[in-house]
N, C-alpha and C positions, 0 to 999 in steps of 0.2 A: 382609625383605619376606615377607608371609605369604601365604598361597592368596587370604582375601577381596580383599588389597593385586591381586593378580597378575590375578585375576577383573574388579573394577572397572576396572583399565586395558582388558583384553580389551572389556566394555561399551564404554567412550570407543570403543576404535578400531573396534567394532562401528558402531557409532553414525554416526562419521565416513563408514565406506567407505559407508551408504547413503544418506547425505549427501552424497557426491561422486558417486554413479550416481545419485543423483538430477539431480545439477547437469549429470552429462553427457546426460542425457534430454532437458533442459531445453535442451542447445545442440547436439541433434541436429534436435528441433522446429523452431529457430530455422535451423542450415543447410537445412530444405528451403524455406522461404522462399527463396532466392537458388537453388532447383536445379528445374532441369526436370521430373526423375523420381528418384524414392530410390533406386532402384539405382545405385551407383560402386562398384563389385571395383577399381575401380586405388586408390581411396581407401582402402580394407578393408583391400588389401594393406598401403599403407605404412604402417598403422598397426599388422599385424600385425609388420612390420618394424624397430618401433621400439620394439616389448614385448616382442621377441626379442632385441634387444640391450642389454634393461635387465640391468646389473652387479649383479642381487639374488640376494644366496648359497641363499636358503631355495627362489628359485620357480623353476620347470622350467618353460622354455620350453612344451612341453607342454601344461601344466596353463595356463599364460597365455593359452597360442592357443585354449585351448578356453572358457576365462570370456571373452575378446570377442569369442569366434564366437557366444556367447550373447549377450552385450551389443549387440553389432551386429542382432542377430535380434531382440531389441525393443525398438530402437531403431527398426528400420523400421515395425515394427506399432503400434508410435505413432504416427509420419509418416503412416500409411496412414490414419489416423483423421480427419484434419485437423480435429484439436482446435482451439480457439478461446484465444489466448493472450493474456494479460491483465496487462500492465505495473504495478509498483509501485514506491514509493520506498523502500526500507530491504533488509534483510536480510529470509529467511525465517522467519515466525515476528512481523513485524509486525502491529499493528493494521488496516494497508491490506490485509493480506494475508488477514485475517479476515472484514474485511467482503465482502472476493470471497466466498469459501465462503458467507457469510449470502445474497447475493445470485445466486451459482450454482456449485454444485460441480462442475461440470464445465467450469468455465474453468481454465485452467493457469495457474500465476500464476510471472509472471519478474521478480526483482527489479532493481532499477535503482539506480542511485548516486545519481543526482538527480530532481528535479520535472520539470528541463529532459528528462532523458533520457526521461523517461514520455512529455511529450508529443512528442516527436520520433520516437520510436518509432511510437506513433499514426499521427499523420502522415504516416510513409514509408512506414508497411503493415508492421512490421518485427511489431507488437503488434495485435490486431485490436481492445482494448481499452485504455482506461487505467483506472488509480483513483487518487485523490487526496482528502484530506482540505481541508476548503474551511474548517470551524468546529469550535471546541468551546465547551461549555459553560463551562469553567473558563477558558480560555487566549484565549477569543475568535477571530477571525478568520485562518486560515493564508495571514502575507500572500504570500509567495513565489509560492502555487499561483493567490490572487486576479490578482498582475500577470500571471503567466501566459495568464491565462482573456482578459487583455484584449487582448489580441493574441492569440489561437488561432484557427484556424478549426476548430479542431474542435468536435463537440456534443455537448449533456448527453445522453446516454439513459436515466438512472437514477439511483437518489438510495440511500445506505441511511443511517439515521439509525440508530446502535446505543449501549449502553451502554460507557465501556471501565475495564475492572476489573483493576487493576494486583495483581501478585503477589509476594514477594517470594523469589526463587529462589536456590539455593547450588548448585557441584558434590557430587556425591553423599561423602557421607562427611565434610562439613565440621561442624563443630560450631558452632551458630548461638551461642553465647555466644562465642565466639569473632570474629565479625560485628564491624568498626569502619568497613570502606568497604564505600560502594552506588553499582553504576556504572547511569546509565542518562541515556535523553534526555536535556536542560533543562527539557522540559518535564512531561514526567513525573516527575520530581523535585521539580517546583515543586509540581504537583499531588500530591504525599505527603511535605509538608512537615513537616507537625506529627506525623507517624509516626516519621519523621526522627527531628526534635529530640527527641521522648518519647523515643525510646532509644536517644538521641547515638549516632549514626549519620552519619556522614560523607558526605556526598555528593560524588559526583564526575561529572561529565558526560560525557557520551559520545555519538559521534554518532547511534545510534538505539538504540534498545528492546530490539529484535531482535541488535542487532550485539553488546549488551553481552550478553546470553544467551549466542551463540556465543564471544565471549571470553572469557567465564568458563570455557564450558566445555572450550575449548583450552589456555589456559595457567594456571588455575587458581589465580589469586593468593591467596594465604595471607591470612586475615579477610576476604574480598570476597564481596559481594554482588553481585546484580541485580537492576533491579525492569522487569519485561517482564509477557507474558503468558503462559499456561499453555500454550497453542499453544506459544509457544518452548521453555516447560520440556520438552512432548513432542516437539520436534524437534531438542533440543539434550541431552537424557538429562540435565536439570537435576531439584534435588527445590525440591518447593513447600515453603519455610515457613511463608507465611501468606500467605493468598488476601487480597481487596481491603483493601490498606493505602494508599489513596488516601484523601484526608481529607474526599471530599463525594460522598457516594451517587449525585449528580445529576451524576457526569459522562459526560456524552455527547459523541460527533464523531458527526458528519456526514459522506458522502462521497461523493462522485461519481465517476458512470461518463462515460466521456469513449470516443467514436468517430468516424469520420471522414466519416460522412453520417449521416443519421437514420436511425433504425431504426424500423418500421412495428409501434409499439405503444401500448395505449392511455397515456394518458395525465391525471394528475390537477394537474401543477403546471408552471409555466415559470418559467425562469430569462433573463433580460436585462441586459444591461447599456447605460447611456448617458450622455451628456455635455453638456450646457447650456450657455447663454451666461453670461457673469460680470453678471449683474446680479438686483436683488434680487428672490427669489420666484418664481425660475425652477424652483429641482427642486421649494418647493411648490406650485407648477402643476400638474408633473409627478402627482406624488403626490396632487394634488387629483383628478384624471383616474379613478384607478381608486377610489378612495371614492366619487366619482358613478356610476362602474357598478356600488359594490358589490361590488367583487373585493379580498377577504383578500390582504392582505402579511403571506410570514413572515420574510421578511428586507430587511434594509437595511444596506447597505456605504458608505462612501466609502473610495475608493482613491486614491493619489497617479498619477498618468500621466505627468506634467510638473511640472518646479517651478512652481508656483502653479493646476495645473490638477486636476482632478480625474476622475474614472470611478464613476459610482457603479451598483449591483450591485442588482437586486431580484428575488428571488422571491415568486411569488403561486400560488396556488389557482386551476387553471382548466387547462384543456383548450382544444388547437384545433380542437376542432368546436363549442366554443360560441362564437354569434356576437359575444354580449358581449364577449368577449375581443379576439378580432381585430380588432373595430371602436374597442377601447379602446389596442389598440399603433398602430395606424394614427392616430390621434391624439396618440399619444405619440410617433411619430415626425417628425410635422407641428411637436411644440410642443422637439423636441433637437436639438441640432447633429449628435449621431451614436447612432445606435440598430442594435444587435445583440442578437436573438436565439440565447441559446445553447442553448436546446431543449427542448422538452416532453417530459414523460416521468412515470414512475409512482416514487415513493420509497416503500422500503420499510421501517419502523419496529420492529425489533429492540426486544423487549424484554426483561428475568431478565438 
């Protein structure tokens, strides 16, 4: 082993430890949710309790008790902030995770396992936000988050529509000719298909973007790649080998912000979803409705709800303080078997 050998591991485990005081930040935030007031010394204690009798040759009690007398110290003055916390699906270092920062850097973003857990969170008050991706240009419709939405009671507050530019990333020191697997999404894979195959490159699936980044750069497998985003490369100390190797310039997601009442701002678009009778000419009725007011549709879904039934999904152009609008759901309501409003709101369009 040489000094650069002995250096590069030093980086990882650098890398990691503000990686884990990150993660404990993030579930310091989250226990004051469930607590009256941030001070607990019986809490502090047992925890200084249990870093005292961790069996590690190299660390002196000491020096422990003093890094989470520190850790503890801002840990509170974050609590004290009451930051606004902002639930995702993947690992750190996701696309969901990016469009927060486009949409507000100062929401804290907490990753989640599933869709389900996003909006549950929501819900309970656990997240004061959620994000979720609803579309992309390449891959079409994210059905998972659409069934979701049809049974939520939560609401849209916000929209960001952004580019996403896939990267393709190694741990530091790997020699890219050496390159034969690339882990990442399915679907991100799919979308850097012909990158792929140009330079027989193996693809291998993984559950997110984000997560292939972090286990690249944990266990480090010999010829492996990733193909995430540069966010993960900087939060995982991955090197970039080559920026968008996605095979169609035009790929965009869509995402939505999801909260647990309306929030009091303007707004340029609404989102609805509804259900009709089974007989013929019923949703273009529907959709006859807003071409006579002259309101722009940018989207249209059909969902599955039931075997043989359907949900279908429309966003439009408009605001609730124009009359034409609300006089044209109120019709739409009159002409479907079940209409939900999932919320007016402002989206915001990322572009470069």
């Amino acid at each position: 082993m040489k000094l650069n050998e002995v250096r590069q591991n030093i980086d990882l485990i650098d890398s990691k430890i503000l990686k884990l005081l990150n993660d404990r930040m993030e579930q310091g935030l989250l226990a004051k949710r469930f607590k009256e007031q941030i001070e607990d010394s019986a809490r502090e204690q047992e925890v200084l309790e249990q870093v005292n009798n961790n069996p590690n040759a190299l660390i002196e009690s000491e020096f422990s008790e003093s890094i989470y007398k520190l850790i503890f110290a801002f840990s509170k003055k974050l609590q004290a902030r009451e930051l606004c916390l902002t639930g995702f699906q993947g690992e750190h270092g996701a696309y969901s995770e990016e469009a927060v920062r486009h949409y507000n850097r100062e929401y804290v973003t907490i990753p989640c396992t599933t869709f389900n857990e996003v909006f549950e969170g929501v819900n309970s008050g656990l997240y004061d936000f959620g994000i979720v991706p609803v579309e992309n240009t390449l891959g079409g419709n994210v059905g998972p988050v659409n069934e979701l939405l049809i049974n939520t009671d939560l609401r849209i507050i916000g929209a960001i529509d952004m580019p996403v530019h896939h990267s393709l990333l190694t741990a530091p020191g790997t020699d890219y000719r050496e390159i034969r697997e690339v882990y990442s999404h399915s679907q991100a894979l799919s979308q850097c298909r012909c990158f792929l195959s140009r330079n027989n490159l193996t693809p291998i699936p993984y559950y997110d973007t984000a997560g292939a980044a972090k286990m690249l750069a944990e266990t480090k497998p010999r010829g492996a790649a990733c193909i995430a985003s540069k966010l993960a490369a900087e939060l995982y100390n991955l090197e970039v080998i080559k920026e968008r190797v996605e095979d169609l310039g035009s790929n965009r997601t869509r995402f939505l912000l999801l909260a647990k009442s309306n929030q009091e701002c303007e707004s340029s678009k609404c989102s609805i979803v509804f259900t009709t009778e089974h007989k013929a000419g019923a949703l273009f009725g529907v959709l006859r409705l807003f071409a006579e007011a002259g309101i722009n549709l940018t989207r249209i879904e059909s969902i599955p709800n039931e075997p043989g039934d359907y949900s279908y999904f429309i966003d439009f152009d408009g605001s609730n303080k124009e009359q034409v609008v609300l006089d044209t759901l109120d019709k739409v309501e009159k002409q479907t078997t079940g209409l939900k409003i999932l919320g007016f709101y402002d989206e915001k369009k990322v572009e470069g």
